[in-house]
PAKOL-744959 format. One line per field, with one value per residue (C-alpha): x, y, z; residue in one letter. Coordinates in pm, 1 decimal, padded with zeros to 6 digits. Each point is the difference from the previous one (the first is absolute). Layout:
REM residues N
xx: c(X; ...);
yy: c(Y; ...);
zz: c(Z; ...);
type: c(A; ...);
//
This chain:
REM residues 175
xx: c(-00269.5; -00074.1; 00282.9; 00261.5; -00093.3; 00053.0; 00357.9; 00108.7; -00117.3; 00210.1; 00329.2; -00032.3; -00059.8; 00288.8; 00183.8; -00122.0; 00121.4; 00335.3; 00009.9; -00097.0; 00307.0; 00218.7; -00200.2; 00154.0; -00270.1; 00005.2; -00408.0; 00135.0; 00022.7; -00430.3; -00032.9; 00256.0; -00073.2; -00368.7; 00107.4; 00210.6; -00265.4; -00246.6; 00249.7; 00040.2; -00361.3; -00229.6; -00116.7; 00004.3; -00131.3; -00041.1; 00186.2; 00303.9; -00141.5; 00097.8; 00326.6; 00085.2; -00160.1; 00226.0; 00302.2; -00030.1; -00090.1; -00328.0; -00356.5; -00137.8; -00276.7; 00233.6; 00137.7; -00361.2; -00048.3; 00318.3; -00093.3; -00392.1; 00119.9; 00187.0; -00231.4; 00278.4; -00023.2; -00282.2; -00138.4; -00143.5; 00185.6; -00090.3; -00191.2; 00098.4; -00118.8; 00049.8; -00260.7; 00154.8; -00256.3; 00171.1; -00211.1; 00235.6; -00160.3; -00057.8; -00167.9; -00182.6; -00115.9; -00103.2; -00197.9; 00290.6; -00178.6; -00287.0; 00261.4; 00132.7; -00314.9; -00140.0; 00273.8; -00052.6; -00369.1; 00090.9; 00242.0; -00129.1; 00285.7; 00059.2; 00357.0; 00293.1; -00138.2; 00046.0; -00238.1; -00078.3; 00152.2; 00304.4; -00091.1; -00029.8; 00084.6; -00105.4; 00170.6; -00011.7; 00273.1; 00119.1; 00068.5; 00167.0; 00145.2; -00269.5; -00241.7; -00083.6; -00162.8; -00184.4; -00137.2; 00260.7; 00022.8; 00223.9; -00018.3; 00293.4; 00189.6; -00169.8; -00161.5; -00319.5; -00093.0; -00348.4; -00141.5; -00422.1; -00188.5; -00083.3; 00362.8; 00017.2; -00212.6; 00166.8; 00369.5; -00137.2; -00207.1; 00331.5; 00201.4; -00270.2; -00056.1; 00388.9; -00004.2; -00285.1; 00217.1; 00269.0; -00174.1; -00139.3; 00324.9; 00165.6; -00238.6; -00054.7; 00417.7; -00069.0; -00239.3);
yy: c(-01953.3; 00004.9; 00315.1; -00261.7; -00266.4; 00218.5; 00129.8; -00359.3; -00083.5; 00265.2; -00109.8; -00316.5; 00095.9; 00221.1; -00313.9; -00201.6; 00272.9; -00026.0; -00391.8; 00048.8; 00188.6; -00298.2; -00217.3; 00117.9; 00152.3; -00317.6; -00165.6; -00276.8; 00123.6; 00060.6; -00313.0; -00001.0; 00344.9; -00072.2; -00291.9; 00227.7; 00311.9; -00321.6; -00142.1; 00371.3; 00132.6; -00258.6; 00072.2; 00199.3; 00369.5; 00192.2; 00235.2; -00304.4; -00067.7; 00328.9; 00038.1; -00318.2; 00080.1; 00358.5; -00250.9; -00221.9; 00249.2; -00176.5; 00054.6; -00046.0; -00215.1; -00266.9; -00032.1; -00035.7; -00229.0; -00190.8; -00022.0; -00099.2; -00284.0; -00189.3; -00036.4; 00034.5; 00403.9; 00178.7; 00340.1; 00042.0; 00024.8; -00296.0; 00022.2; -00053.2; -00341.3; -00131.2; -00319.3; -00205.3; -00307.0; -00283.7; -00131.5; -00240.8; -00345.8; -00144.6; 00303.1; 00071.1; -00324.8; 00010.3; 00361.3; 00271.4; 00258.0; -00022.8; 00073.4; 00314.3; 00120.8; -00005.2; 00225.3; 00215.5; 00061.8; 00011.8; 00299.0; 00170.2; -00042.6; -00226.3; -00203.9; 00242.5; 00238.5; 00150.6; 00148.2; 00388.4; 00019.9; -00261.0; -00185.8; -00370.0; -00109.1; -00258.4; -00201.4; -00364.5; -00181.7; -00316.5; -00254.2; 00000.8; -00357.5; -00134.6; -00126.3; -00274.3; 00311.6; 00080.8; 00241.3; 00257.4; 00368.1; 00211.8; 00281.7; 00214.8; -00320.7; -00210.4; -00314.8; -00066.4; -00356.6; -00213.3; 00353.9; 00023.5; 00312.7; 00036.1; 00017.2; 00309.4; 00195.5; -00064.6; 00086.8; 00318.7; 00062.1; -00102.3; 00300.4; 00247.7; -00128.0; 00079.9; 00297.3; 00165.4; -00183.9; 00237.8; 00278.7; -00043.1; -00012.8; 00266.8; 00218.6; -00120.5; 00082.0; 00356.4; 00087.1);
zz: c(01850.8; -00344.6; -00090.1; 00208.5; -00261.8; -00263.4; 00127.4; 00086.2; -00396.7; -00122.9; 00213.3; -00179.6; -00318.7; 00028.1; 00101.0; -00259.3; -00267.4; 00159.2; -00049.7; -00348.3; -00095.4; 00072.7; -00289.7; -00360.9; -00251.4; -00211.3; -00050.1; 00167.4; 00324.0; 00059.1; 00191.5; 00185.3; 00112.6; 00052.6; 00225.6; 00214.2; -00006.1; 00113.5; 00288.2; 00138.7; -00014.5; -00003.9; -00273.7; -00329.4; -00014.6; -00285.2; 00053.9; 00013.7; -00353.5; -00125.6; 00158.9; -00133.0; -00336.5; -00024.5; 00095.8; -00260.9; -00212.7; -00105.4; 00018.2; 00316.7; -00123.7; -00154.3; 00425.0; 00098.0; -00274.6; 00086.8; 00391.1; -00079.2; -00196.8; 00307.6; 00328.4; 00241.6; -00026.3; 00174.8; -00045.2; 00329.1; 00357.2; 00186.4; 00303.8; 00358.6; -00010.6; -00343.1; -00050.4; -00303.0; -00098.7; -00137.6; -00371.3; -00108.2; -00112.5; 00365.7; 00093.7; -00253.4; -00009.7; 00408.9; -00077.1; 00042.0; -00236.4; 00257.3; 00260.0; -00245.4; -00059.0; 00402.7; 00064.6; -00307.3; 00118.4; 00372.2; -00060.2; -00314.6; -00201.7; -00299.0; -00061.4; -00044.3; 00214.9; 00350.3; 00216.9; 00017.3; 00395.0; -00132.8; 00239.7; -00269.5; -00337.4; -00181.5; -00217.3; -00195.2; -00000.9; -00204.6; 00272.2; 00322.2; 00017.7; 00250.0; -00173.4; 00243.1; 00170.7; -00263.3; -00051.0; 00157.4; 00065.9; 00124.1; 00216.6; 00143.6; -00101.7; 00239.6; -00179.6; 00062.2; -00146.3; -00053.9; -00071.8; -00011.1; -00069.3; 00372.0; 00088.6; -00205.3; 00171.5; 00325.6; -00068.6; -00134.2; 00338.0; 00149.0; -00096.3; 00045.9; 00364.5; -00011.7; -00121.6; 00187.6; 00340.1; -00103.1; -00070.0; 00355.2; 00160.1; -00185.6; 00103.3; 00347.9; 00029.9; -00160.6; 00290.1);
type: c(X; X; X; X; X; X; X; X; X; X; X; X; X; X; X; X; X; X; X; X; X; X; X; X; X; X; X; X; X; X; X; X; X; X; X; X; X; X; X; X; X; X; X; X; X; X; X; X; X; X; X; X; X; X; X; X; X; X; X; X; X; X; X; X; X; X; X; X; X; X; X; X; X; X; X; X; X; X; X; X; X; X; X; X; X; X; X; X; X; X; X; X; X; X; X; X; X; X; X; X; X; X; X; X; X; X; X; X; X; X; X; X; X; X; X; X; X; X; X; X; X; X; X; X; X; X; X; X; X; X; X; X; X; X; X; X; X; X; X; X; X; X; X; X; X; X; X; X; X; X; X; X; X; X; X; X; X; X; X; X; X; X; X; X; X; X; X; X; X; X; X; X; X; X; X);
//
């Protein structure tokens, strides 16, 4: 599985170096192509940094310099089920970095990151526009509102139990 990842990296990359052509050389164009390297992979590998870099002609450390500045680029493929928690002021104020850091401990990983089987990332957010929910998270897109550390525990649980029920049925077809 792992070699199929790899493969299905390198299509898009390839991809992604095609798109590139279509921006001119000029400095001006590293957002814009960051944006669109963002909106077709996810996320921003480094190998995307240099191709962009030998575009440009630049050093690839001022485009990783460029893309760390702004928080809307990520350097890590998102997981299957992306878990954004909201910290904006209502939030925050109603214990959301408890919320962020539950999940951090429950699954190992720290904000930014994804998990070693992809299976969640993690990721703060500024607000979501609900904060008479307060505090909110995300996950796969779903809200999940009036969040408590014990709630995090279970939505975890929740996709494992789903996962393992899959597991069980994909191999119960197989036999």
């Amino acid at each position: 599985m792992e070699q199929r990842d790899l493969k299905e990296d390198d299509i898009s990359l390839e991809s992604v170096s095609s798109a590139i052509q279509a921006f001119g050389k000029e400095r001006k164009n590293l957002i814009p192509i960051l944006q669109m390297i963002q909106q077709e992979l996810a996320y921003i590998p480094a190998e995307a940094i240099q191709r962009v870099a030998q575009h440009l002609d630049i050093a690839p450390c001022e485009v990783y310099g460029v893309a760390t500045f702004y928080n809307q680029f990520r350097f890590n493929p998102p997981g299957k089920h992306p878990i954004k928690v909201c910290l904006g002021t209502a939030c925050h104020v109603k214990g959301s970095e408890i919320i962020l850091e539950n999940f951090e401990r429950k699954l190992g990983i720290l904000d930014g990151e994804t998990t070693p089987d992809k299976e969640f990332s993690i990721e703060r957010v500024a607000c979501v526009g609900c904060c008479a929910l307060a505090p909110v998270a995300l996950v796969d897109e779903n809200l999940h509102g009036h969040m408590a550390p014990s709630k995090v525990e279970g939505l975890i649980l929740g996709f494992k139990i789903e996962k393992e029920k899959e597991q069980r049925e994909k191999g119960g077809h197989e036999s």
